[in-house]
N, C-alpha and C positions, 0 to 999 in steps of 0.2 A: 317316561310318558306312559303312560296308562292305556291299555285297549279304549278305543274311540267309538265303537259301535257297542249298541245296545242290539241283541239278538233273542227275539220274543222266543218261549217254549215251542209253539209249532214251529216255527223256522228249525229250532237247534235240535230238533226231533226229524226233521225232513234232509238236515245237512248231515246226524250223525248214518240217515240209511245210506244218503247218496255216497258218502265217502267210503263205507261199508262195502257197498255193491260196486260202485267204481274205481276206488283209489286201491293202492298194495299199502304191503308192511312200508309206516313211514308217511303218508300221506297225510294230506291235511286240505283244508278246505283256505284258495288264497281269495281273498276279497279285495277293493282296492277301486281306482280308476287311471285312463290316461287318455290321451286327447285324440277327439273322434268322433263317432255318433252326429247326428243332427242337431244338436245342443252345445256341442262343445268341449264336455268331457262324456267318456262313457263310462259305464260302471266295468271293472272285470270280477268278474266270478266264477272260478275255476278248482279242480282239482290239481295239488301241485306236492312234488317233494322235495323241491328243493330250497332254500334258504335263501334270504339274503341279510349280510349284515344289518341294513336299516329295517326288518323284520319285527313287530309287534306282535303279539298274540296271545291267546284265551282258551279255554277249553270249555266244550259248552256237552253237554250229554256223553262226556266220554271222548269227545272229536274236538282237536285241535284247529279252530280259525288263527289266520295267519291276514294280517294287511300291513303294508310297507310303510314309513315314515312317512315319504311324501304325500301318498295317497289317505292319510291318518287327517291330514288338515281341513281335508275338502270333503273327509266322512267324518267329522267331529261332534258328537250328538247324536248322529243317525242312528234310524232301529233299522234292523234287520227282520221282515217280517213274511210272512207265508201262508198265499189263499190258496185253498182247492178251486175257487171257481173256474166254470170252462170257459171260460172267455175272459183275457187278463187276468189271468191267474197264475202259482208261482212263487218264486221269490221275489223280492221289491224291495228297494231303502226307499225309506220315508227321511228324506234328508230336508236337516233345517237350512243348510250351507247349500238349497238350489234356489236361484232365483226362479227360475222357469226348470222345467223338464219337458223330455218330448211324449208325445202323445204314446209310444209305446214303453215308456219308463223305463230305456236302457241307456238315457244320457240327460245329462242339464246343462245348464247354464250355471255356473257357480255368483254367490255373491259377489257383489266389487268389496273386497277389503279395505279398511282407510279412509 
């Protein structure tokens, strides 16, 4: 299986500093989601070093993205994208696999499958 998110240049410039300034030797940037938020799934985006077997990943400006199988199906397509603005600004997935999302874009609704 193939990396599942597409991660525009300003994101993959903004996740190689974070990881830079926050993570140690070994880190990597884990993306993903799991069930939560106001919507139903929430996104997780974190700094992580540790692995797991069902582990996917990419290397984007030198920084290793890391998102797990499960969470690969329900980010299938999505960009990974990054505004400076002050207000709602940040990182954001523009996911095709949400049916709705919530008003602060940290969780959705997934499509119905089938």
């Amino acid at each position: 299986m193939t990396f599942p998110i597409t991660i525009d240049p300003t994101a993959a410039r903004q996740i190689a500093a974070l990881v830079s300034r926050k993570g140690g030797e070994g880190s990597f940037l884990r993306v993903g989601v799991k069930g939560g938020g106001c919507s139903g799934l929430e996104y997780v985006f974190r700094i992580d070093d540790k692995r797991l077997d069902i582990d996917l990943s990419t290397t984007v400006d030198g920084t290793e993205v890391v998102c797990d199988a499960k969470s690969a199906a329900y980010l299938e397509g999505a960009t990974l994208v990054y505004t400076g603005n002050m207000i709602g600004g940040g990182f954001a997935f523009e996911n095709p696999n949400a049916e709705r999302q919530c008003g602060c874009g940290t969780s959705f609704t997934p499509k119905r499958r089938g």
